[in-house]
TITOR-182228 format. One record per residue (C-alpha): residue number from 1; residue in one letter; x, y, z. Coordinates in nm, 3 decimals, m for minus. Layout:
<rs>
R     k   r         u         v         w
R   NUM   a         X         Y         Z
...
</rs>
This chain:
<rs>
R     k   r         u         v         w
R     1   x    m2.521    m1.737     0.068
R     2   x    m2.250    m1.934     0.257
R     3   x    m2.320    m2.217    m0.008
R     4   x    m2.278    m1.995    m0.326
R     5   x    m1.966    m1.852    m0.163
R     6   x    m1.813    m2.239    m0.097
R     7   x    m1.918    m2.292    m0.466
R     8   x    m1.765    m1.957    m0.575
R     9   x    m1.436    m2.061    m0.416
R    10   x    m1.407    m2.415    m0.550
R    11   x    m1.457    m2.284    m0.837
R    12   x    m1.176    m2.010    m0.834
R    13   x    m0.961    m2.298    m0.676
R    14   x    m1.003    m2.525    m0.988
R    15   x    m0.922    m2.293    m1.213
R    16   x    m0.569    m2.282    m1.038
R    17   x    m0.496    m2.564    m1.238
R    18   x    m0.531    m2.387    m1.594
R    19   x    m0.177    m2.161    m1.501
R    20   x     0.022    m2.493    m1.525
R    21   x    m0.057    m2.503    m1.923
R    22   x    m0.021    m2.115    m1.946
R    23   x     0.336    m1.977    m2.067
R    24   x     0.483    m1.686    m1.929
R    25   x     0.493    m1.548    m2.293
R    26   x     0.078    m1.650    m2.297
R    27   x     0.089    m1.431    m1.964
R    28   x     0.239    m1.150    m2.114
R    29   x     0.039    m1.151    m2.454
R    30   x    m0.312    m1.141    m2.237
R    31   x    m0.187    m0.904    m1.981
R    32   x    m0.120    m0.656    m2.276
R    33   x    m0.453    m0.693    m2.401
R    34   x    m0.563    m0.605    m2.062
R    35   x    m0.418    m0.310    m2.101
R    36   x    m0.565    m0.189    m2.421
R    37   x    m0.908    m0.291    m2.334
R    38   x    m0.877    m0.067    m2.027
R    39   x    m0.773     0.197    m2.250
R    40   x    m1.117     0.079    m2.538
R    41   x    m1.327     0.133    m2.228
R    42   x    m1.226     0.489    m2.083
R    43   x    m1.552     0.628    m2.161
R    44   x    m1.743     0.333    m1.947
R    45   x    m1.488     0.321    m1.633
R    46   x    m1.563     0.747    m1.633
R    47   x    m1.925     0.655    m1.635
R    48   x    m1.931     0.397    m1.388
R    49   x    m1.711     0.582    m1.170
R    50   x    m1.925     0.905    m1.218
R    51   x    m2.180     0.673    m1.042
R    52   x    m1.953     0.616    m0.737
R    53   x    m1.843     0.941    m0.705
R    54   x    m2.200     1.080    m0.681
R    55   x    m2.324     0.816    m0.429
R    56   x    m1.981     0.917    m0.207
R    57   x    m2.042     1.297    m0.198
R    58   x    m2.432     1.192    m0.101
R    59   x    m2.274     0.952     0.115
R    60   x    m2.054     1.253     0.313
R    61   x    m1.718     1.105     0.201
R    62   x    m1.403     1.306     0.313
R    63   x    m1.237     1.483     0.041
R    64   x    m0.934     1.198     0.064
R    65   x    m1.160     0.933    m0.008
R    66   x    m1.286     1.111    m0.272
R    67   x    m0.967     1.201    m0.405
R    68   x    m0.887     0.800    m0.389
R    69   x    m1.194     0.721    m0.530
R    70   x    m1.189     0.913    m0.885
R    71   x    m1.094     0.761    m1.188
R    72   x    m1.054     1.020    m1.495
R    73   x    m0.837     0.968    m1.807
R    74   x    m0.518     1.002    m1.686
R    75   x    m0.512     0.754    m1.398
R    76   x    m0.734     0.526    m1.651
R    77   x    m0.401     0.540    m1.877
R    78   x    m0.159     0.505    m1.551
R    79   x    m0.442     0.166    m1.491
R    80   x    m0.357     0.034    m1.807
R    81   x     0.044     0.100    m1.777
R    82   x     0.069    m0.078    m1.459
R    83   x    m0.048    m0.362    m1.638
R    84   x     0.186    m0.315    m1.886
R    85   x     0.502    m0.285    m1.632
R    86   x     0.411    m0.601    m1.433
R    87   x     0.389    m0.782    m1.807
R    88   x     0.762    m0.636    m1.855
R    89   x     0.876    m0.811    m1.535
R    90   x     1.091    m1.126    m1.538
R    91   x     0.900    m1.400    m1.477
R    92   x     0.831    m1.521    m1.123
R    93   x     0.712    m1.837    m1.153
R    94   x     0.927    m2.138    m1.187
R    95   x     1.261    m1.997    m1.118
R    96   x     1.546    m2.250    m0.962
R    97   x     1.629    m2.056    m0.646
R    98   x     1.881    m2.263    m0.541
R    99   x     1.963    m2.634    m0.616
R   100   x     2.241    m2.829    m0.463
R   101   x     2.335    m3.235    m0.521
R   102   x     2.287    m3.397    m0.123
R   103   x     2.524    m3.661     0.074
R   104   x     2.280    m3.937    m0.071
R   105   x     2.326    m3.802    m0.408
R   106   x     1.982    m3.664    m0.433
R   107   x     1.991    m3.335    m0.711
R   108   x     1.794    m3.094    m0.501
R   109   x     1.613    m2.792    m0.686
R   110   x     1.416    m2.545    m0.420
R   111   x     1.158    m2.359    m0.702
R   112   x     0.948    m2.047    m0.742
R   113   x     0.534    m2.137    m0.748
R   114   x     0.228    m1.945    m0.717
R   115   x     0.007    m1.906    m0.355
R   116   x    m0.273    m2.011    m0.543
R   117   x    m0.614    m1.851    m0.472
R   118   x    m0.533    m1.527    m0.264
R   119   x    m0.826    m1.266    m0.117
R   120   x    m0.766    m0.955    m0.160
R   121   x    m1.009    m0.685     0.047
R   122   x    m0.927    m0.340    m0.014
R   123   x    m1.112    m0.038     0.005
R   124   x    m1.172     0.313    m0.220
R   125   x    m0.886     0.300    m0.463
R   126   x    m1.013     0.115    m0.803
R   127   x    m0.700     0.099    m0.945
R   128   x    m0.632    m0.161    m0.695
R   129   x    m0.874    m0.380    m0.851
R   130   x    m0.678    m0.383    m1.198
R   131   x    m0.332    m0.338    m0.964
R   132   x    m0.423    m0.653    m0.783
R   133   x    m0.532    m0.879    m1.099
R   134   x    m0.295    m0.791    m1.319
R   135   x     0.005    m0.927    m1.070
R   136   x    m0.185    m1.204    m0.983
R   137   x    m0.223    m1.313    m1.319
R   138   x     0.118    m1.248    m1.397
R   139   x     0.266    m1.460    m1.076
R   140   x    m0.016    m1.764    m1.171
R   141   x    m0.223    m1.722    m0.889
R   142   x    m0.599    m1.680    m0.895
R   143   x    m0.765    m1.366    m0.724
R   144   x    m1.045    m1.323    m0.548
R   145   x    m1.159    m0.949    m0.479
R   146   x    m1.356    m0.807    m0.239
R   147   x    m1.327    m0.399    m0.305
R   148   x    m1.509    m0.128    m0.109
R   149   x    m1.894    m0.051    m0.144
R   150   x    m1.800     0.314    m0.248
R   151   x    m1.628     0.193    m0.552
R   152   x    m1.886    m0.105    m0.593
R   153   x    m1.940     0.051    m0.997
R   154   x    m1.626     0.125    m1.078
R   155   x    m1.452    m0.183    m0.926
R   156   x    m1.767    m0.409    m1.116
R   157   x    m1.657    m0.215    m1.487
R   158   x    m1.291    m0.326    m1.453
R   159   x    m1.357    m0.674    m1.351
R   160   x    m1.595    m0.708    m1.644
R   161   x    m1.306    m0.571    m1.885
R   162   x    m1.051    m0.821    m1.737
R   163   x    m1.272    m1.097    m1.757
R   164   x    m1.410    m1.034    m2.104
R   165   x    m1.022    m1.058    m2.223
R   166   x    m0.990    m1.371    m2.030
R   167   x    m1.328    m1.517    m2.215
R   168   x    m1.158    m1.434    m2.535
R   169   x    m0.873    m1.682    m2.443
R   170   x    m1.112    m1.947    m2.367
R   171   x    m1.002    m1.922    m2.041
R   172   x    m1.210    m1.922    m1.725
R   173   x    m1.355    m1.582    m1.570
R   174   x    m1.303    m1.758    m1.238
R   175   x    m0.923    m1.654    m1.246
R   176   x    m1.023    m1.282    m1.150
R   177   x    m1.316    m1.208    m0.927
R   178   x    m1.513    m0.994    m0.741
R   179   x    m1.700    m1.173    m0.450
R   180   x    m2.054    m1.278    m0.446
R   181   x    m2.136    m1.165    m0.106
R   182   x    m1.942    m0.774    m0.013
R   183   x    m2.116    m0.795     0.304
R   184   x    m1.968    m0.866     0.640
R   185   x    m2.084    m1.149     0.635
R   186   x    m1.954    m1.258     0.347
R   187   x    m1.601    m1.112     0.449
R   188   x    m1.647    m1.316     0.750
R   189   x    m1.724    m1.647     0.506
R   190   x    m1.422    m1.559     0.284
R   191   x    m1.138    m1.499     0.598
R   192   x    m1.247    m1.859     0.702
R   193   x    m1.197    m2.078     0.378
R   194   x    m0.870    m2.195     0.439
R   195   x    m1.029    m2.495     0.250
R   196   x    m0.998    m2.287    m0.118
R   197   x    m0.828    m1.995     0.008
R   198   x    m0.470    m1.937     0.062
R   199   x    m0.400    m1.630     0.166
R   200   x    m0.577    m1.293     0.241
R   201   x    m0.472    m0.949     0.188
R   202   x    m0.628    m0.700     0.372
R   203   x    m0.616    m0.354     0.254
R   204   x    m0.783    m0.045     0.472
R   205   x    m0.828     0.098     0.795
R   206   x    m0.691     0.020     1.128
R   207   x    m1.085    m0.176     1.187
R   208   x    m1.065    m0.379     0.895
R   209   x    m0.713    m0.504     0.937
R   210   x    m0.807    m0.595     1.307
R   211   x    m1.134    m0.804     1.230
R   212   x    m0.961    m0.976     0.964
R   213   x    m0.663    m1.108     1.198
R   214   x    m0.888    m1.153     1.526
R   215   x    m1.161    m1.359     1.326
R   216   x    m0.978    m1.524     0.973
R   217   x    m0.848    m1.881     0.932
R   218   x    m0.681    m1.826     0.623
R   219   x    m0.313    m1.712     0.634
R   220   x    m0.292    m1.284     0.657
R   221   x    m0.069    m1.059     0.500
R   222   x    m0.149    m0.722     0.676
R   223   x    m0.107    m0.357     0.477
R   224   x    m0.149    m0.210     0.849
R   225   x    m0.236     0.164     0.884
R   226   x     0.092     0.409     0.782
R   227   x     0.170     0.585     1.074
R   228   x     0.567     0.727     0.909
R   229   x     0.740     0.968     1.042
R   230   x     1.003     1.221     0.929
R   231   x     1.308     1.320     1.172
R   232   x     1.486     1.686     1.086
R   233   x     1.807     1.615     1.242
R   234   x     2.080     1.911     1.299
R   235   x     2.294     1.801     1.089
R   236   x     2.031     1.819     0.804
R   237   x     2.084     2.087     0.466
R   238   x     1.711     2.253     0.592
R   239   x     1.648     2.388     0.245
R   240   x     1.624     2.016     0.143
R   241   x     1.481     1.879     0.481
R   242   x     1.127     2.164     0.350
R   243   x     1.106     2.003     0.063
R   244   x     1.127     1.668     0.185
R   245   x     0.854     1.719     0.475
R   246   x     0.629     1.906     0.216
R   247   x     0.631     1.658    m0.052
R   248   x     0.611     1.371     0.217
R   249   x     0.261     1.566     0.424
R   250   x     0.120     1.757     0.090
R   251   x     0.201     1.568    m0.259
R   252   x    m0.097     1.314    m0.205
R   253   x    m0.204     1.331     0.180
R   254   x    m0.475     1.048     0.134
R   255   x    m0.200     0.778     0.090
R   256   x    m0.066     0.509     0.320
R   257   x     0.317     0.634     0.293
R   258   x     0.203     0.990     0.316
R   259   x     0.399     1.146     0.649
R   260   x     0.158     1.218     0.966
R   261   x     0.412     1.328     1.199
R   262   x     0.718     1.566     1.137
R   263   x     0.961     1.498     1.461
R   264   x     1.268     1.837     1.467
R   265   x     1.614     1.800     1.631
R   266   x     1.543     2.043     1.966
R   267   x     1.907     2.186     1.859
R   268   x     1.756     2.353     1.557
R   269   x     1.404     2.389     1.640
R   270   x     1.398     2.765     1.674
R   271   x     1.593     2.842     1.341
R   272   x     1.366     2.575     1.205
R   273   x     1.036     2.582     1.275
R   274   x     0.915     2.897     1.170
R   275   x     1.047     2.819     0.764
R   276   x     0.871     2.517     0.812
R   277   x     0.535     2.679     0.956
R   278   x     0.565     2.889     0.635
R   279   x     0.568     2.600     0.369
R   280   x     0.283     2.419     0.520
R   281   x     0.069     2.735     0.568
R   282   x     0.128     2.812     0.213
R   283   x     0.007     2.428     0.117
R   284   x    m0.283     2.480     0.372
R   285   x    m0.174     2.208     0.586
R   286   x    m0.330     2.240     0.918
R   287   x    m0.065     2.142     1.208
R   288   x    m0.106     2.023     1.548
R   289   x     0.232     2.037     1.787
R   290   x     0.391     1.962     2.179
R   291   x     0.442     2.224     2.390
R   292   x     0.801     2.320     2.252
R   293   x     0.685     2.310     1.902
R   294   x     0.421     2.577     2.033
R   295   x     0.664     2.798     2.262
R   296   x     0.769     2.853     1.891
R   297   x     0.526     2.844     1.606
R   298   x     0.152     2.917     1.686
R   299   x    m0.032     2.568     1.599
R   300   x    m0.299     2.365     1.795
R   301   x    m0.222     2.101     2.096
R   302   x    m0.096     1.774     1.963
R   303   x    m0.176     1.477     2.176
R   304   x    m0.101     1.121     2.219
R   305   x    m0.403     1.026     2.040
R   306   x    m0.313     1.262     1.754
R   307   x     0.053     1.107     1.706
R   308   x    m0.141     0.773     1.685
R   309   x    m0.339     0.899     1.444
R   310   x    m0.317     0.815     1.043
R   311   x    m0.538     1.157     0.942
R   312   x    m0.506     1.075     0.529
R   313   x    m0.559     1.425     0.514
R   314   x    m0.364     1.719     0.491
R   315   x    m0.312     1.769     0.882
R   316   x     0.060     1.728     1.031
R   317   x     0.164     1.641     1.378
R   318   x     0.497     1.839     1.493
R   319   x     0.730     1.712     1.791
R   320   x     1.075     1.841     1.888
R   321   x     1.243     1.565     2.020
R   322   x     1.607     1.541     2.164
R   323   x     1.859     1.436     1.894
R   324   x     1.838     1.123     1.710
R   325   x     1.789     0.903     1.991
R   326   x     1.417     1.138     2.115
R   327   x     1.316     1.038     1.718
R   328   x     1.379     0.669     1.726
R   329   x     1.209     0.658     2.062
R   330   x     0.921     0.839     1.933
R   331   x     0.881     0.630     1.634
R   332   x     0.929     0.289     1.849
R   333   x     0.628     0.403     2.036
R   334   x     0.408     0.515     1.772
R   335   x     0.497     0.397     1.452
R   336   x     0.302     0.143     1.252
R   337   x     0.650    m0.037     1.055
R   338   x     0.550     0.109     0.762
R   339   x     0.782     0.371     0.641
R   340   x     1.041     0.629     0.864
R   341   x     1.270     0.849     0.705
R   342   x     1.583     1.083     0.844
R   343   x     1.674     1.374     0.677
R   344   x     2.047     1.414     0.731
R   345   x     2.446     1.480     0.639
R   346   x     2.577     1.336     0.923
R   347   x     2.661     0.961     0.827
R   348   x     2.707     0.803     1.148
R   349   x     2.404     0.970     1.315
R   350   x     2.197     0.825     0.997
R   351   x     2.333     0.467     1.034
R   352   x     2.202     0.485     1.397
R   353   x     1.871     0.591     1.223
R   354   x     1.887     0.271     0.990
R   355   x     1.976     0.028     1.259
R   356   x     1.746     0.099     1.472
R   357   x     1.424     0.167     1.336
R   358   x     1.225    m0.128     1.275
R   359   x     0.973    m0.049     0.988
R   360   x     0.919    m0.201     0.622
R   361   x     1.092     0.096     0.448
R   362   x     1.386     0.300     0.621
R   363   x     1.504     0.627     0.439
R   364   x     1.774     0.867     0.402
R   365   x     1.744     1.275     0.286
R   366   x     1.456     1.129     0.107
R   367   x     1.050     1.119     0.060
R   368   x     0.869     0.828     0.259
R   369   x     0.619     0.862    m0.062
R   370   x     0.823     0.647    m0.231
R   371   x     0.744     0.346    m0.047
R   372   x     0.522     0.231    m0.345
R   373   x     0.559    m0.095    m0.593
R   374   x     0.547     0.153    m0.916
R   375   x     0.855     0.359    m0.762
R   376   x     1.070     0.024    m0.629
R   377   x     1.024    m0.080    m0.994
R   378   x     0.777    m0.374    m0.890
R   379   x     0.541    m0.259    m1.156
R   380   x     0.246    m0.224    m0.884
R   381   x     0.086    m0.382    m0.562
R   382   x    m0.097    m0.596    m0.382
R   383   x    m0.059    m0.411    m0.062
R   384   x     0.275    m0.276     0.155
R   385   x     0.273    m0.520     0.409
R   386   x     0.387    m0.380     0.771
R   387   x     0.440    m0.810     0.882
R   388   x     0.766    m0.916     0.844
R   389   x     0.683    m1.269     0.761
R   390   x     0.671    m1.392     0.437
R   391   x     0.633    m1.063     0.290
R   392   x     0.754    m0.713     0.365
R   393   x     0.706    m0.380     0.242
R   394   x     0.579    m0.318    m0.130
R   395   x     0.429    m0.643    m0.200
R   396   x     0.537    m0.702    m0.598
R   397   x     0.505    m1.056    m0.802
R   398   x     0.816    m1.201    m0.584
R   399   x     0.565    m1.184    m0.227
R   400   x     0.254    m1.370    m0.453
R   401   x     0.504    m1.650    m0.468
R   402   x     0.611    m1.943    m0.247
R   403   x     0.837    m2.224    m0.346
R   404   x     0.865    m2.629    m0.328
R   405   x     1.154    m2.859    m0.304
R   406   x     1.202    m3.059    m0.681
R   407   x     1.389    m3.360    m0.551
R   408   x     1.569    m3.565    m0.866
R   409   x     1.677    m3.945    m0.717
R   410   x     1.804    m4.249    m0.826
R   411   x     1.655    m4.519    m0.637
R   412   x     1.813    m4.432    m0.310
R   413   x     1.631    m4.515     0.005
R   414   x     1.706    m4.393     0.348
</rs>
């Protein structure tokens, strides 16, 4: 197997070469009919999802996977819309980022390329498998895929729909791929081919993202586990503050940028609390809280463990904290860098919040759900990476690119 995936790889980084004769307009044009054969094939992605779907409630997965895992009409149609939005971008590749004439009069350009062949392993969501090829088509790079074995069907259907559009440009299937080997051990083949690979993605739990750093060769882009955080301060309008912690915990729990802990000024945690208590009890979110939070509201012991805890369910951690500074101390200690937001009308006290948290995504008297490509107008996603090096935060076309130095002389020597 570790030839066939060598062989699988050369291959994928040979047909690199084909995006230097490909115009961005010859991008666009194939990306669109990406989009409409997703839409032709509703009826087979239900199917082969319907396959999936059995094998996970057999298999005893949690309704969050689940929920991740199910592809029906309308997120078929958001599937083929995505592609459409990353086909409406401006096009990445080949732009002069900067260009200056030097002391020895050489014109230097510094210029937008593609990665090249970039691994993507991500698990439940099968959208990410269109997500994923779709911007990696559009910034010239070639993909290689490596989705979950509970959305092994479904994730099989949309790279056959891709790749049958690609066929009908005479160009080569190797561009988007699934790979041959979805074992560990193939994993462990794929993190290691720095030889035809160029940079890995890892999408998934807090296990996956550790055995890919500990044990890969190739360069990592992490999309680390969302640990995000919401701070009520006292200076927050409460009526909004509910709706922001609701939508944040309830809207889609099973998320990455879903909120896990809710952290309450001390100063208004009695007056507070028990409206709180009330909207999450009537969206059947189970909480878990400190001491304080339970000298108040009647909710189960919250522990260390628990506020280091990404549930992807609908289960909330509470903690009253003292003032803004009690919040970014909390968050320093347990958040992941994903995505922290402060809900309040006091300016200063909210530039503190900004300056001081260290995460991907920072927010203000809004929703840490929106830490998303779709919703920063990216189109989609290869991942929210939580490293701060080369990429940060909603990873869009602009993070699947690097750039080289175009140096224009005249004969000069040094």
């Amino acid at each position: 197997m570790g030839r066939d995936m060598e062989k699988f790889l050369q291959e994928a980084k040979n047909a690199s070469r084909v995006f230097n004769n490909l115009s961005g307009r010859d991008k666009n044009k194939i990306l669109h009919e990406m989009a409409s054969a997703l839409r032709a094939n509703i009826m087979n992605l239900i199917e082969a999802n319907a396959i999936d779907m059995l094998e996970g409630e057999k298999n005893g997965l949690s309704d969050a996977l689940m929920d991740r895992l199910l592809l029906d009409e309308e997120r078929i149609e958001s599937m083929a819309k995505a592609v459409e939005e990353i086909a409406s971008l401006k096009e990445p590749v080949g732009r002069v980022l900067d260009g200056w004439l030097s002391e020895d009069g050489l014109k230097i350009e510094k210029v937008s390329i593609p990665i090249g062949v970039i691994g993507i392993i991500y698990e439940s969501r099968p959208n990410v498998t269109s997500d994923t090829a779709a911007l990696c088509f559009k910034s010239s790079n070639v993909c290689v895929l490596k989705g979950g074995k509970e959305a092994e069907h479904s994730n099989k259907m949309i790279a056959k729909i891709l790749k049958a559009v690609l066929e009908n440009h005479d160009l080569p299937t190797s561009l988007i791929s699934l790979i041959p080997d979805s074992s560990r051990e193939g994993v462990a083949k794929l993190i290691r081919m720095d030889k035809y690979v160029d940079l890995i993605i890892p999408r998934g739990g807090a296990g996956l993202i550790k055995y890919v750093n500990e044990n890969a060769t190739v360069s990592v882009v992490k999309h680390d586990k969302g640990q995000c955080h919401t701070y009520i301060d006292r200076d927050a309008n409460i009526e909004s503050a509910i709706k922001i912690a609701i939508n944040a915990k309830v809207q889609r729990p099973g998320v990455c940028n879903a909120m896990e802990t809710l952290l309450v000024d001390r100063a208004i945690a009695k007056e507070t609390l028990p409206l709180l208590k009330s909207a999450f009890d009537d969206a059947g979110t189970q909480l878990k809280g400190c001491m304080q939070t339970q000298k108040i509201i009647s909710v189960d012991s919250a522990t260390d463990d628990d506020y280091d805890t990404e549930y992807l369910a609908n289960i909330l951690n509470i903690k009253v904290v003292d003032g803004v500074e009690g919040a970014i101390e909390h968050i320093v200690r347990f958040g992941s860098g994903h995505s922290e937001a402060i809900v309040t009308e006091n300016i200063t006290t909210a530039e503190e919040f900004l300056n001081n948290i260290d995460a991907a995504a920072v927010y203000v008297n809004a929703s840490t759900r929106f830490t998303d490509g779709g919703a920063f107008g990216f189109g989609a996603e290869v991942g929210i990476s939580t490293n701060k090096l080369h990429a940060r935060g909603p990873m869009g076309i602009e993070g699947l690119t690097t750039y080289k130095y175009k140096v224009y002389g005249s004969g000069q020597i040094r």
